[in-house]
Structure formats: structure tokens, C-alpha cells
N, C-alpha and C positions, 0 to 999 in steps of 0.2 A: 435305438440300436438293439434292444430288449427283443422289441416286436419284430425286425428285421431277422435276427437270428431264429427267432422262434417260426416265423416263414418259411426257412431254410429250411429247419427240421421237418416241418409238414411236408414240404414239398419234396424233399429226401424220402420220408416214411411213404408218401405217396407214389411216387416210384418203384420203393420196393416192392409194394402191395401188386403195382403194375406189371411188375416184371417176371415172366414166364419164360420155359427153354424155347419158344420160339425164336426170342429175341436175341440168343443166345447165336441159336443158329444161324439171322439176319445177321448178326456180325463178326462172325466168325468164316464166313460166308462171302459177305462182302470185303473184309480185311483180307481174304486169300486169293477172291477172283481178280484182284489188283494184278498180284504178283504175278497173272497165269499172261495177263497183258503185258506185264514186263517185260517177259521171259520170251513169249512172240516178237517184240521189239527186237530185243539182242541177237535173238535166234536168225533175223534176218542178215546180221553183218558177217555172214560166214564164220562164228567162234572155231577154236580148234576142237579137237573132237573130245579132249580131257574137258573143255569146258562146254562141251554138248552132254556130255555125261551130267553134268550137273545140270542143266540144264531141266533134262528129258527126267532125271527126281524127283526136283523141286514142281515141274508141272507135273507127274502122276500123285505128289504127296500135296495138292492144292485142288488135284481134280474130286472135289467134293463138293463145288458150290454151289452149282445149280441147284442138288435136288436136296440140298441142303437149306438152301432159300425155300424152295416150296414147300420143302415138309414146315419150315419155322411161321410161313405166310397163312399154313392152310390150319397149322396148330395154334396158333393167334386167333386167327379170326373164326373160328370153333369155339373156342374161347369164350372171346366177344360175341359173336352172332347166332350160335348152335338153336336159339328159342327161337330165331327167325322162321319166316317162311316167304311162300310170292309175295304178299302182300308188302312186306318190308323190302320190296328188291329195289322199287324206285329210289328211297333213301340212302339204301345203300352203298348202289351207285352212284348217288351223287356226293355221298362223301369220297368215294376211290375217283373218282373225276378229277377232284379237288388235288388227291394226294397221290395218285400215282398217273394218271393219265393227263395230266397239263405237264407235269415239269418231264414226263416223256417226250407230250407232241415240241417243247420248247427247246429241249435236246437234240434230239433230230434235225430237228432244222439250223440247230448251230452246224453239227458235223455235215448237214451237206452241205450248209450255202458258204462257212468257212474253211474245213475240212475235209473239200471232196475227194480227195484222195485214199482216203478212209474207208474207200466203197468197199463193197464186198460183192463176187462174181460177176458182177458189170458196173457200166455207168450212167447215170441220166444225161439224158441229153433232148431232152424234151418235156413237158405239161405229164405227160402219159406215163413217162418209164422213173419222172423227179416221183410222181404218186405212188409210181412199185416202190423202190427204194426204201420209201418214207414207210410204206405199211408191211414190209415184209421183214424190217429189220437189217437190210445190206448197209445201212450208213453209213456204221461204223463197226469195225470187230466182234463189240458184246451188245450189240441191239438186238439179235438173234434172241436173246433171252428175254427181253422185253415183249417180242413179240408172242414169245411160249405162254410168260408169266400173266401177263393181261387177258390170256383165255380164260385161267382160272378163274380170272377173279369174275369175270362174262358170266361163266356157269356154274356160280357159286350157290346157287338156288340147288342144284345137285346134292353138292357136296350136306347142305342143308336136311335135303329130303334122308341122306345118310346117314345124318347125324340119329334124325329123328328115329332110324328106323333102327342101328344101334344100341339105343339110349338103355340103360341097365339091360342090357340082354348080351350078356358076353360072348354066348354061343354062336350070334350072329356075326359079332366081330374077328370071330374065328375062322368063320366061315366067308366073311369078305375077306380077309386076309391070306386067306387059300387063294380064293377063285383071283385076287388080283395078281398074285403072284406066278400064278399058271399064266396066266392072259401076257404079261409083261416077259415071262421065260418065250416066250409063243412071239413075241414082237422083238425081243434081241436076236432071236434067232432069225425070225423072217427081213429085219435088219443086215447082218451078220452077210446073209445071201443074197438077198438083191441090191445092197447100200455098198456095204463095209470092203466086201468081195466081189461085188456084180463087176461090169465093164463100163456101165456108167454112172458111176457115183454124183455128178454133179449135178447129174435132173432129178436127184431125190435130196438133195440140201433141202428143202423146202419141211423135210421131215422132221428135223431139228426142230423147227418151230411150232413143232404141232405141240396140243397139251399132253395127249397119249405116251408120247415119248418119254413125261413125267410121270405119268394119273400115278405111279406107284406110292411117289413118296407124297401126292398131295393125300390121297388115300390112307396113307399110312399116319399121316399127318391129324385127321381126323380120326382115326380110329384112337390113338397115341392119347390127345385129351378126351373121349367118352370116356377111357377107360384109364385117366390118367394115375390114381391113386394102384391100378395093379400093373402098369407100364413104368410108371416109379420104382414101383419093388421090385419089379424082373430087371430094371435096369443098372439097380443099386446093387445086385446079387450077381452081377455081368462083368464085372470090371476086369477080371483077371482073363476070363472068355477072352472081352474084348479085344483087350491087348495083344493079347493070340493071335485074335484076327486080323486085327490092321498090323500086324509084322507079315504074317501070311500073304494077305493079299496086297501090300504093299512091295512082296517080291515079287508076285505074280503079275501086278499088272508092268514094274519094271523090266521083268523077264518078256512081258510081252511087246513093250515097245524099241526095246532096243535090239530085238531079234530081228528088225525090218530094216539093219545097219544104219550104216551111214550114206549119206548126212542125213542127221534127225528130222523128221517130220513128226508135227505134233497132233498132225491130222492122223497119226495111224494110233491116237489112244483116244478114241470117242465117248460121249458117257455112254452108248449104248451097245456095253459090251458084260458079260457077265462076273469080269474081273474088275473094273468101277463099278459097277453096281453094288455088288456086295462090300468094294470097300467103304461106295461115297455110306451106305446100309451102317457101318462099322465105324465111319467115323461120327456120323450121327447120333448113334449109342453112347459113344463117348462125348460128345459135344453136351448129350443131353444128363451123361452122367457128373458133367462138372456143373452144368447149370440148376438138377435137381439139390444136388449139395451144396451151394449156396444160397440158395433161395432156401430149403429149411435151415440152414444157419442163418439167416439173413444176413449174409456177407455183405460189408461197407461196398462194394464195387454194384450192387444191383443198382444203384442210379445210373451208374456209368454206363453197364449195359443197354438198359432203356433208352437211355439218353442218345447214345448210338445206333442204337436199332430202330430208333425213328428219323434218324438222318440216314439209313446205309443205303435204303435206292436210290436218293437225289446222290447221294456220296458216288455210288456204282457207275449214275449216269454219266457223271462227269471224270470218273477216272479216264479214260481215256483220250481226253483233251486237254488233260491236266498234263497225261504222260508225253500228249503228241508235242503240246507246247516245251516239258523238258528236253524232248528231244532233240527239236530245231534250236534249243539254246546252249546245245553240246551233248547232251547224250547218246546221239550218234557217234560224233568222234570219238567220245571218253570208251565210247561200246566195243569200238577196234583195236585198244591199248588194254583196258581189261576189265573183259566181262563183265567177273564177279563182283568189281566192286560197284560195277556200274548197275548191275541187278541192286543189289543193296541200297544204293544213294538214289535212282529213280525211283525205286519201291517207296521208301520210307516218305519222300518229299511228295511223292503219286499220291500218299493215303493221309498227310496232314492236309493237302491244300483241293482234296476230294470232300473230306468232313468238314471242314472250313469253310467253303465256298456254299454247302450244304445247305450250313446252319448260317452264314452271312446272309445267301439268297432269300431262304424263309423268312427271318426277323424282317428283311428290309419288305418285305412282299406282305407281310405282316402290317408292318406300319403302312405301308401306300394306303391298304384296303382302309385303315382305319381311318388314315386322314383322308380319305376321300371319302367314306363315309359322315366323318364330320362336319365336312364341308356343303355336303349335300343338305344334310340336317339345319345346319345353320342358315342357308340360302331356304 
């Protein structure tokens, strides 16, 4: 019993040790893009307009995730892999193989071959259009982001050569952090007019999935740890700023989507607009000024976050199969009687049986390899 507990400790303290604001941001990240699927759900049952208002809040005060995921995915693995170079790229893809690119390709193909209704701007209907589908990210809702997110990790040898080139030279990380910020002001805008405003928005979807639409915050993400000990301090000295700003731009980007009336569409608050950008910028500060402050207190929850933040993609994949299944077992009906509590009870049950399922799928995927490796050995 002695040794057992003493286990526990280690494995506790080792966690802590583990645990960085990226992780922070993987789960705070993934705990919000639930709700943003929710909110899509209920949004479809005509709510009345008192409960469109809520609605159209709750998704601008959740539209933080994406580039909140990247900045936590690209501050991580900096992290971890900053000494890298080409030479390490074949291993290193075959660890993200393992961890982010199988239980994606195993995703997908749940939502089309169970879930086709799920699609997004078209449908397959043959060898040809099942393969668009599967690699552009239309299967379901939030596969769009998969397909973004898995570039980075493609040209991470990049982000690598960055690190190196950063490395104790602050001057330069000033000076990327200009130039991407210029670049990214240059793409909301070129955005804004051919996407946002053009006359046809729907043959530029495709943009969404590009990395560029992010490179800001994976960028921002690696500059964040080279330079983490004075990104600490400026963030630590930020709090009252902050605050400022996510009231500010939380009006703003409110003022901006309910200006386009009624009935709400949630297509008119995109991330790539300059009012999310500087909020998702602002909630990140914050994310990272609650995750700097328990990690030097070493607060009792850094397991938990770890622990979490290594289940939040498989958790992400599967929320919205978790949600489609609530739905067909009443959450539609409950959704036309009322809303908000329906928001609430599918959210909550969305996000136990997303990290459950997660962390049940892994263990058992765990054990198979082992007993089949066993068995090999033994034969």
C-alpha cells in the first residue's frame, strides 16, 4: 500500500514537472469548442430571438479556440522539440502518426460512414468526392480544424528553423513578431474583401483550412517559449490590461455580430476578423496568466490539466458524435421547449462522455497492442 501511494506521488510530481501553459490552453480550448457545437445545434431549431441573444454571446465569448489550440500545440512542442532539426523529422512524425493522425483518419470515417449527414458543403457520393470529404475536413462541423491543425504539425521543421534562429536574440523575436503581425493584418484584410464581403464566399471555404489563416498564433506560440522567462513577466504585469481588453473586445466583437440582425448567423463572426483576433490574442494572455501562476505555485490541479490535455484532441474528435448521438435521443425536442437548459445539459454530458470515451479508447488500444504483442513474443 506504502509503494502504491508512493507511485502516485511520483506520478503526480511528474506531471507537474510536465505541465506547461500550452496545456492550459489545449484544455481550455477544447472544454469551449464543445459548447461552440452546441450552440450550432440549438441554433438550428429556430430559438426565439431573446434566446438568439444568448446564443450569439455565448459563441463570441467561446470563439477563442482555435488559435488557442495552436498557440498551446506550437508552445508545447517548442518545448519539447526546439533542439530538433531535419534530421529528427522522420521520428517525429511517427510519434504524431501515432497520436494525432490515426485517431483523426479513425474519426472521419465514423462521421461519414455513420454520420453522413454531418457533411459540410456537399456530399460524397462516389470513390472520388468519399476522398474530398475525408481530406478536406467537410465530414463533420469541426474537422475543418483538423485539417488546419495537422499542417502545422507537416512543417514543423519550420517552425524548428525559428526557434533556432530566435534562440537568446530577443531583438529578433521582435522583429518576427512585427513582421507576422503586419503579414496576418495584410490577410484579415485581404480576407474581409474577397471572403467575408466578396459575392462568393463559398469557393473560398477552402481558406479556413489553410495554416496561414493561423501561422500567427503558432508563431506567436514559439516565440512565447524561446522567450518564456520574459513572456512570463510581461504577462504577469498584464492582468489588469488584460481585463480591459477582453471587456473591450468582447463588446466589440458582440456589437459586431448582432449588427447583421436577425435571425443570427454564426457564419457572420469568423476567426478572421480583427475584432476575434485580438480577442482570441486577449483571452490567451489570460489563459496563460492563470496557467503561469499555478505552475510556479505548483497548484494541486497541474495533474489534472496534463491529464486533460493529453486527451483534449481525441476528446475534440469525438465531441460532436457524442453531441449528434444526444441529439437523436432528445436533444432536439428538449431544444424547442427550452434552449438554454438544453445548451447546459447537452454541453455538460457532450464534455464527460468526449474525455471518457478519450481516455476508455486509448487504455483499451493500449492493452490490444500489448497483448498482441505478447502473443507474438510467446509464439
Amino acid at each position: 500500500m506504502n509503494y502504491r501511494k508512493k507511485q502516485i506521488c511520483m506520478d503526480s510530481q511528474n506531471s507537474s514537472e510536465l505541465t506547461d501553459i500550452g496545456d492550459y490552453m489545449k484544455v481550455f480550448a477544447c472544454t469551449a469548442v464543445m459548447m461552440q457545437s452546441v450552440l450550432a445545434f440549438v441554433l438550428k431549431t429556430e430559438p426565439s430571438f431573446a434566446d438568439q441573444n444568448v446564443i450569439g454571446f455565448l459563441y463570441n465569448l467561446v470563439k477563442f479556440t482555435a488559435p488557442a489550440f495552436i498557440f498551446g500545440i506550437l508552445y508545447t512542442t517548442t518545448r519539447q522539440t526546439n533542439q530538433n532539426t531535419i534530421k529528427n523529422y522522420p521520428n517525429y512524425l511517427k510519434t504524431q502518426w501515432s497520436a494525432l493522425f490515426i485517431p483523426t483518419i479513425w474519426w472521419t470515417l465514423v462521421y461519414l460512414l455513420i454520420f453522413p449527414q454531418l457533411q459540410q458543403h456537399t456530399t460524397y457520393y462516389n470513390i472520388g468526392s468519399f476522398t474530398w470529404q475525408f481530406i478536406n475536413g467537410n465530414a463533420a462541423p469541426h474537422l475543418w480544424y483538423n485539417t488546419m491543425m495537422l499542417q502545422f504539425i507537416i512543417i514543423m521543421p519550420l517552425f524548428w528553423t525559428l526557434a533556432h534562429f530566435v534562440k537568446n536574440n530577443p531583438h529578433r523575436s521582435i522583429v518576427i513578431v512585427v513582421l507576422t503581425t503586419i503579414f496576418y493584418l495584410w490577410w484579415l484584410y485581404f480576407y474581409n474583401i474577397k471572403v467575408f464581403h466578396g459575392s462568393q464566399p463559398q469557393k473560398w471555404y477552402l481558406l479556413d483550412r489553410s495554416f496561414l489563416s493561423f501561422i500567427i498564433y503558432g508563431i506567436f506560440g514559439v516565440i512565447a517559449w524561446m522567450n518564456r522567462k520574459k513572456f512570463g513577466q510581461m504577462v504577469k504585469k498584464s492582468l489588469l490590461p488584460l481585463i480591459g481588453l477582453f471587456l473591450g473586445t468582447t463588446y466589440w466583437t458582440n456589437y459586431e455580430l448582432f449588427s447583421f440582425g436577425y435571425p443570427l448567423k454564426l457564419t457572420n463572426a469568423p476567426y478572421y476578423k480583427p475584432s476575434i483576433t485580438f480577442y482570441s490574442l486577449t483571452v490567451i494572455g489570460l489563459i496563460a496568466f492563470l496557467g503561469i501562476k499555478q505552475i510556479n505555485q505548483r497548484s494541486r490541479t497541474l495533474p489534472i490539466f496534463h491529464f486533460l490535455a493529453v486527451y483534449a484532441y481525441r476528446a475534440y474528435l469525438s465531441n460532436v458524435f457524442w453531441l449528434q448521438v444526444l441529439w437523436m435521443l432528445g436533444g432536439q425536442f428538449l431544444a424547442k421547449i427550452n434552449p438554454i437548459s438544453t445548451i447546459i445539459s447537452c454541453y455538460l454530458l457532450t464534455w464527460v462522455l468526449s474525455f471518457t470515451s478519450a481516455y476508455v479508447l486509448h487504455i483499451s488500444w493500449v492493452k490490444i497492442k500489448s497483448y498482441l504483442s505478447f502473443s507474438s513474443i510467446t509464439e
